[in-house]
C-alpha positions as CSV (number, residue, x, y, z in Angstrom):
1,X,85.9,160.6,154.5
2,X,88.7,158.2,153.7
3,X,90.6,156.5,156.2
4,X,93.8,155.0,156.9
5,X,93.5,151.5,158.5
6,X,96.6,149.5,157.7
7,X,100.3,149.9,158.4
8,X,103.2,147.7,156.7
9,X,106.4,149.2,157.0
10,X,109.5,147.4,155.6
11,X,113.0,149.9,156.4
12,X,116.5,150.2,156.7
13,X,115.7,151.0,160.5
14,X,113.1,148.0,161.0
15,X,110.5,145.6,159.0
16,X,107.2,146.4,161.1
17,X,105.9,149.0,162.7
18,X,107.2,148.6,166.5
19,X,110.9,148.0,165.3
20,X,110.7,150.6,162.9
21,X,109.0,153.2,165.1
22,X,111.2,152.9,168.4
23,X,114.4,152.6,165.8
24,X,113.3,156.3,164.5
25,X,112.4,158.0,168.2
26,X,116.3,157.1,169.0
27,X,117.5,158.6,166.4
28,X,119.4,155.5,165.0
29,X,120.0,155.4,161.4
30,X,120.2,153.0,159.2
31,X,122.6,154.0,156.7
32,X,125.6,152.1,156.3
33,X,128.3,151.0,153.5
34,X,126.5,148.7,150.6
35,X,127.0,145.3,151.3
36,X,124.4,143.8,148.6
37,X,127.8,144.3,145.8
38,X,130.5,145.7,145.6
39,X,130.4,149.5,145.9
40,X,134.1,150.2,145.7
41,X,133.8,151.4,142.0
42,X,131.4,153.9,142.4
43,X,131.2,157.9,143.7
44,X,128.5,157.2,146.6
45,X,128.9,153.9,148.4
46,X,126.6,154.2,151.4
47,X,122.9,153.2,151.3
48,X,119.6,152.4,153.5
49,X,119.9,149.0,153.6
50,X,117.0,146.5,154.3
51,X,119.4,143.8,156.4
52,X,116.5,142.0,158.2
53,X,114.6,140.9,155.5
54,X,113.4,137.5,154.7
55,X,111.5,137.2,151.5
56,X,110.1,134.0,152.0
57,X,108.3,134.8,154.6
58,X,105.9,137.0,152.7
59,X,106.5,136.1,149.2
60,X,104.5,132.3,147.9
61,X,107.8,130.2,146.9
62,X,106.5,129.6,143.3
63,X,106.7,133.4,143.2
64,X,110.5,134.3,144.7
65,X,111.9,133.4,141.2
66,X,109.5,135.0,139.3
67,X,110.0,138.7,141.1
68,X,112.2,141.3,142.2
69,X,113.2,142.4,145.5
70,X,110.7,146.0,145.0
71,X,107.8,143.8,144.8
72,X,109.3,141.3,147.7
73,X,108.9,144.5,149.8
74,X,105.5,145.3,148.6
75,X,104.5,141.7,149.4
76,X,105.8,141.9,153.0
77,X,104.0,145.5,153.7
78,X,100.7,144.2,152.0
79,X,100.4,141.2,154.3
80,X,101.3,143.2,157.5
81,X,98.8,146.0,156.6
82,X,96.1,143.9,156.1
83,X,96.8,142.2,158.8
84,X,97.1,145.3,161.2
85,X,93.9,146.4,159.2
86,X,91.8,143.3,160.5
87,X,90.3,143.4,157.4
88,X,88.6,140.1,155.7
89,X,89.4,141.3,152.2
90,X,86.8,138.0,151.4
91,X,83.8,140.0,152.7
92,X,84.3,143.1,150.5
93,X,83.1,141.9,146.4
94,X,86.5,141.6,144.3
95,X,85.6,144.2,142.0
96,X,85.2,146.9,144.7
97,X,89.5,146.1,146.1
98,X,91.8,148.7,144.5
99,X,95.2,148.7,144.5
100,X,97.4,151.4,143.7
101,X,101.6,151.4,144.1
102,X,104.2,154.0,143.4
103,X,107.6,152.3,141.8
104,X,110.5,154.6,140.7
105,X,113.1,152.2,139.8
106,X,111.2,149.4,138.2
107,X,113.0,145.9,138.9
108,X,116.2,146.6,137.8
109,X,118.4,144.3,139.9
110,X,116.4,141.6,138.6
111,X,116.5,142.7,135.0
112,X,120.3,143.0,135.4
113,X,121.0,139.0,136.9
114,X,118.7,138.1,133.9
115,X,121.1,139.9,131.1
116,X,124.2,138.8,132.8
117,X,122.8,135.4,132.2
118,X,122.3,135.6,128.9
119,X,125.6,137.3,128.7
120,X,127.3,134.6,130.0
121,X,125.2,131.4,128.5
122,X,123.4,132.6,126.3
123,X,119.8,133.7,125.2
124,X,117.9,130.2,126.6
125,X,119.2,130.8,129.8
126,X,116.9,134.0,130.4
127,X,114.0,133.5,132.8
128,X,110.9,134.4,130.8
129,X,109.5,135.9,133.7
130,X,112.4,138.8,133.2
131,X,109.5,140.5,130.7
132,X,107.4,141.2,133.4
133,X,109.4,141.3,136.9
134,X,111.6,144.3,135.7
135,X,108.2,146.2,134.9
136,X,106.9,149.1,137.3
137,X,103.8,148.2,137.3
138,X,104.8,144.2,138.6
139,X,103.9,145.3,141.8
140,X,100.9,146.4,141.2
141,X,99.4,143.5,139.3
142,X,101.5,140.9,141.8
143,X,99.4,142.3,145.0
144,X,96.1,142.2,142.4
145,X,96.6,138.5,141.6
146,X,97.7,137.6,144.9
147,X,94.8,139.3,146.9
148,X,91.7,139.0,144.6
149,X,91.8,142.9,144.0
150,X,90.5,142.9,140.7
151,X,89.1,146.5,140.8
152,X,90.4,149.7,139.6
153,X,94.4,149.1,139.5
154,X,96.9,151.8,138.9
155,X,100.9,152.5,139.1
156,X,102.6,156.0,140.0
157,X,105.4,156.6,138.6
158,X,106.8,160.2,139.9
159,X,110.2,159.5,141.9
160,X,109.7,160.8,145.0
161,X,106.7,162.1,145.2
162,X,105.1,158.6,143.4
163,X,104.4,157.4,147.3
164,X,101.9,160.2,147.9
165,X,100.3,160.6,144.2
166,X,99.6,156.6,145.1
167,X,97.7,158.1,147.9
168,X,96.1,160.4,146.1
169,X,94.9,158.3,143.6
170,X,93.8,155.8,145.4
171,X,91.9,158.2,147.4
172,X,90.1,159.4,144.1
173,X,89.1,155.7,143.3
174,X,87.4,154.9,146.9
175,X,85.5,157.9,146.1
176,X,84.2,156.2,142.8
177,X,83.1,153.1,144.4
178,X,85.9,151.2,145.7
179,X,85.5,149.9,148.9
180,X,88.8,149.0,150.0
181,X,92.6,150.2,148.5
182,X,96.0,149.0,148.9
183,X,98.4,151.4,148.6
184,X,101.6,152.7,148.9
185,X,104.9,152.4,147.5
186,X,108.5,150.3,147.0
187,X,111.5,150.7,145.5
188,X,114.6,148.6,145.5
189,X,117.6,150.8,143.9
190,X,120.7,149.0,145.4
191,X,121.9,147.4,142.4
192,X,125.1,148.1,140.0
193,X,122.6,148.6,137.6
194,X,120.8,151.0,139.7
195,X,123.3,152.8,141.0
196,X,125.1,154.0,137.4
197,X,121.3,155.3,136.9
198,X,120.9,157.0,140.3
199,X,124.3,158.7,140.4
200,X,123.7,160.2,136.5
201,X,121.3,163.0,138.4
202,X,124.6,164.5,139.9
203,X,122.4,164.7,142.9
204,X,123.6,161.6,145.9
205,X,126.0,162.3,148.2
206,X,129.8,161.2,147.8
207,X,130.7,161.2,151.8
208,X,131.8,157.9,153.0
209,X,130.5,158.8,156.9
210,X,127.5,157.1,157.8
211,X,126.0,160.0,160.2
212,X,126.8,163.2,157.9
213,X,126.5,161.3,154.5
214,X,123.3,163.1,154.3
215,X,122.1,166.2,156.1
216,X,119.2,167.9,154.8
217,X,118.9,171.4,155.6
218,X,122.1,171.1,157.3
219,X,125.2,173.4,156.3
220,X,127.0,170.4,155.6
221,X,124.5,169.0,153.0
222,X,125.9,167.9,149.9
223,X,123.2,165.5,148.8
224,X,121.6,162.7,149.9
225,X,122.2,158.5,150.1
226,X,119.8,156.3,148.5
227,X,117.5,153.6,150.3
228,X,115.5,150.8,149.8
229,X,112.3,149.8,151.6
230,X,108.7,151.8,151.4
231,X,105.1,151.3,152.7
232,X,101.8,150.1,151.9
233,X,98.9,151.0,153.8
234,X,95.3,150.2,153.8
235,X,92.4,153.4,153.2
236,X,88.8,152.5,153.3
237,X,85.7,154.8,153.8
238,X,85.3,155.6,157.4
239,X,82.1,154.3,157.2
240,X,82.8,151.1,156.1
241,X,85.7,150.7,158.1
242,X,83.0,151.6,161.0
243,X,80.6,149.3,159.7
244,X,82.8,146.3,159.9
245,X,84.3,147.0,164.0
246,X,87.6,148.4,162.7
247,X,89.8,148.2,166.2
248,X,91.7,151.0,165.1
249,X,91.8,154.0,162.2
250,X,95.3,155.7,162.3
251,X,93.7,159.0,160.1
252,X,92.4,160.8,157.6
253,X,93.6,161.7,154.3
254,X,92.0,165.4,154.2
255,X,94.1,166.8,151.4
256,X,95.8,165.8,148.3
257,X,97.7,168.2,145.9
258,X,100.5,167.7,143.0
259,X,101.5,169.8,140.6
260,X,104.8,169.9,138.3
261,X,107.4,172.5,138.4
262,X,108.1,174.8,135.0
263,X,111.2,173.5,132.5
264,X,114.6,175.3,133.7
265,X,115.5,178.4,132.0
266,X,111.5,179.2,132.3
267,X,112.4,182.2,133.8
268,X,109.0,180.8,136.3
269,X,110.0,179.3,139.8
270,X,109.4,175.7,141.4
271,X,105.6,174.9,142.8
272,X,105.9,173.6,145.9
273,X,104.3,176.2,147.8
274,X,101.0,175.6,145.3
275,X,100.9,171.8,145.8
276,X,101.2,172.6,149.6
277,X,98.0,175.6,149.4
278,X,95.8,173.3,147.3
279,X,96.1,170.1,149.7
280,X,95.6,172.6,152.4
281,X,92.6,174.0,150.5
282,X,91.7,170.8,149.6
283,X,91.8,169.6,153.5
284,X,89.7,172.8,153.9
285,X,91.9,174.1,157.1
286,X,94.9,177.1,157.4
287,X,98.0,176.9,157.5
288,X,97.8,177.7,161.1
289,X,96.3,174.1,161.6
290,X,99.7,172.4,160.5
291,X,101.0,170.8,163.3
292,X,104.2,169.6,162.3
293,X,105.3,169.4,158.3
294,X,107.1,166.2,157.1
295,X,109.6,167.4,154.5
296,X,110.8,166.5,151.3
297,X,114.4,166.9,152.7
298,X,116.7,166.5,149.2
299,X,120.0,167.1,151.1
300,X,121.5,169.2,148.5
301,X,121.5,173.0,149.1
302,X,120.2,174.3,146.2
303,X,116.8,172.3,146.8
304,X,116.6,172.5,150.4
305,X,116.8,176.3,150.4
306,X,113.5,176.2,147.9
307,X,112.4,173.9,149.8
308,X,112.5,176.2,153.1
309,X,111.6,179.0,150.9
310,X,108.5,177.3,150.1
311,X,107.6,176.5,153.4
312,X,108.5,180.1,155.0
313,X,106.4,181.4,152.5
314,X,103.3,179.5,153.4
315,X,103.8,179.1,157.2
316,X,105.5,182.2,158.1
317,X,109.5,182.4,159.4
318,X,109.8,179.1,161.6
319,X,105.7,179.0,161.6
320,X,105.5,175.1,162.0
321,X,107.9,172.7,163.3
322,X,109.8,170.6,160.6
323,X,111.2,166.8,160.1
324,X,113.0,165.0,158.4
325,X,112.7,160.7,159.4
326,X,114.3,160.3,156.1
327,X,117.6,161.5,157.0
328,X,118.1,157.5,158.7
329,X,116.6,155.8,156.3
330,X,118.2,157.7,152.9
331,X,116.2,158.4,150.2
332,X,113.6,155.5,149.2
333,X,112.3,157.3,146.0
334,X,108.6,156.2,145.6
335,X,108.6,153.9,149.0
336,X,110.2,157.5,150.4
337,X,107.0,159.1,149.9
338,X,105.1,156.4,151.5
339,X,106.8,155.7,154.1
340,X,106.8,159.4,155.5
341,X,103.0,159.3,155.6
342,X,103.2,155.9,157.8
343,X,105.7,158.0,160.1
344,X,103.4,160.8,159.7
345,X,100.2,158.3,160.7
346,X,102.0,156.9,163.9
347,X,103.3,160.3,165.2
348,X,99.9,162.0,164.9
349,X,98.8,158.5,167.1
350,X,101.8,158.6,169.3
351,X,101.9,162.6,170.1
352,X,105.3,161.9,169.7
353,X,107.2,163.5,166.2
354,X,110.8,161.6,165.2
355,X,113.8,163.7,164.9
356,X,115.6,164.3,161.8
357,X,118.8,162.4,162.4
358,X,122.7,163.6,162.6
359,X,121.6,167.4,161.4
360,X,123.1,169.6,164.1
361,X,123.3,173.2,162.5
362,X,120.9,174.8,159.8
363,X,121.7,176.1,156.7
364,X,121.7,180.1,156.7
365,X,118.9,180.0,154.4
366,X,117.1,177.2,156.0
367,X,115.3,179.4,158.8
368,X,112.9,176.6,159.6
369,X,111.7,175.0,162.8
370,X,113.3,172.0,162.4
371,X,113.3,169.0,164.7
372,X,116.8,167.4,166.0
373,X,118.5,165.5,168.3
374,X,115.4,164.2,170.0
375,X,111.7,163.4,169.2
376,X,109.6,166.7,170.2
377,X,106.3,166.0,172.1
378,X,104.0,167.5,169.8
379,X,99.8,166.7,170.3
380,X,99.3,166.5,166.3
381,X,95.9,166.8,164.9
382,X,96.7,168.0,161.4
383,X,100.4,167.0,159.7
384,X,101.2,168.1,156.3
385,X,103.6,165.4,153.8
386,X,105.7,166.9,150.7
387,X,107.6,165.0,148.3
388,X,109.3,166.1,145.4
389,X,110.5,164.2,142.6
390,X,113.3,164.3,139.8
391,X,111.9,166.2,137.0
392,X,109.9,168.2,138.8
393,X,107.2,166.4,140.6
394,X,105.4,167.6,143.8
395,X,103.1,166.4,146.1
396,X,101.4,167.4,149.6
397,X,99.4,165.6,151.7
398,X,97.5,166.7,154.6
399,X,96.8,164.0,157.2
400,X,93.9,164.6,159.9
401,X,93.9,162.9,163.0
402,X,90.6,160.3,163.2
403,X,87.9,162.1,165.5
């Protein structure tokens, strides 16, 4: 049985659990207009921004020049869930620490100050340390160096869903021998750079309101507003976890399913709904165990009505209540992922399950139980996680309350 121990959060609505988790039960969001540039230029110009965030005091100095903000985050969520894990990472043999991330973006904004050096002085004046900062898997390899974790290492790349396939993963390599995993998942997407990238999928949201920028599953949708942040959490084996007085073990991770959705003009549908059977198969429960599902919530119609779809067809016609955190946080790509399961991990402790923010009227094809306005009391034993990602990545994730 593997177990989550850890919470870091960093957010748009709060770095750290407490500011982060009474930000989301009052519904505030934390979208607002992008202040890291200027976003004037550009079709979407709201983002999640991470405001109260000092680097430093996470990141070694030596190393604040030599990464990007993506893995500044990781840093900051690394150190607060070991910390929240109580864990003496010493005590466990360096070859048995895993660490798996999730990274969408890869360190773009960094990449981008580097070439606009050289653009402007020349090719000496590039940072050598621009060949690895920019690279998806810096994360990964920063939290490996920086915390002894020299076992099994790995980096999901799978937008969206990348959070929970780093999950996943790192669930598969406890079960090999690990003894401890970091995991999780960061982005950083609020660059220029970034932003030329993001808005090629057609897909973010051009409204300039703050609070109906993006509505998923609302009749207003018209996609959604990017965001920076994510999560990293600490898993174990229960029984080592045990073994070593653990104060506190926030759940299980019963179930873990992707799969990838056919090419368009397949004539063959998306496969949601089969990710979401085979984690529940894989948790070995029902449907009817799902206590409250955390959606994927694109915020565009045309993927929020599959999206319903899917989950009518496995839970019935409002068969489970719904949520959406996301919607005040916009979309983190792979720290998206991540940072629903930490939302999912404190609502199955808390009994208490966060509203999805500024949605006031469904969709006519969204016939789904969804929570608004205010957090429902819900006793949660069993929550279900999906994530989907662009180019047609799914996950589910079936969290189980600790017994």
């Amino acid at each position: 049985m593997m177990v989550i121990t850890g919470l870091g959060v960093v957010a748009p609505t709060g770095v750290g659990l407490d500011d982060y988790w009474s930000t989301m039960l009052a519904g505030k969001g934390g979208i607002d207009r992008i202040s890291r540039f200027d976003p004037s230029r550009y079709t979407t110009q709201l983002a999640g921004q991470v405001d109260d965030f000092e680097a430093a005091d996470y990141v070694p100095s030596r190393l604040l020049a030599q990464t990007d903000r993506m893995t500044h985050f990781a840093f900051a969520g690394a150190d607060m869930a070991l910390k929240d894990a109580g864990v003496d990472v010493a005590a466990i043999p360096e070859y048995d620490r895993a660490v798996v991330t999730a990274n969408a973006v890869g360190g773009v904004e960094y990449g981008q100050h580097e070439l606009q050096k050289m653009w402007s002085g020349g090719p000496m004046r590039v940072s050598a340390y621009m060949s690895v900062a920019w690279f998806y898997a810096a994360t990964t390899g920063q939290l490996s160096i920086h915390h002894g974790l020299r076992g099994p290492c790995g980096l999901i790349s799978t937008e969206q869903a990348g959070g929970l396939d780093a999950v996943g993963h790192a669930r598969r390599q406890l079960r090999r021998g690990a003894r401890l995993a970091v995991t999780g998942g960061t982005d950083a997407p609020l660059s220029p750079a970034s932003m030329v990238a993001q808005l090629a999928t057609g897909l973010l949201s051009r409204g300039m309101d703050p609070t109906t920028a993006y509505l998923p599953f609302d009749g207003r949708a018209s996609g959604y507003v990017p965001g920076e942040g994510g999560a990293i959490m600490i898993m174990e084996r229960r029984e080592d976890a045990v073994r070593r007085g653990v104060e506190r073990i926030y759940g299980e991770v019963a179930g873990y399913a992707a799969t990838f959705d056919p090419a368009p003009g397949s004539g063959r549908g998306p496969t949601l709904s089969s990710a979401i059977r085979n984690a529940l198969e894989d948790a070995q429960i029902a449907p009817a165990d799902i206590d409250v599902v955390f959606a994927d919530g694109s915020g565009t119609p045309e993927l929020d009505v599959a999206e319903a779809t899917a989950l009518t067809e496995v839970f019935g016609l409002r068969g489970v209540p719904v949520t959406v955190p996301k919607a005040a946080t916009g979309r983190l790509y792979s720290g998206g992922g991540a940072l629903d399961v930490a939302t999912a991990l404190l609502a199955i402790r808390e009994g208490l399950v966060p509203p999805t923010a500024h949605v006031e009227e469904l969709a006519p094809d969204c016939t789904i139980d969804l929570v608004r306005a205010k957090p429902r009391e819900l006793p949660v034993r069993h929550a279900l996680v999906c994530a989907r990602g662009v180019g047609g990545f799914n996950a589910a994730l079936v969290l189980r309350a600790a017994a």
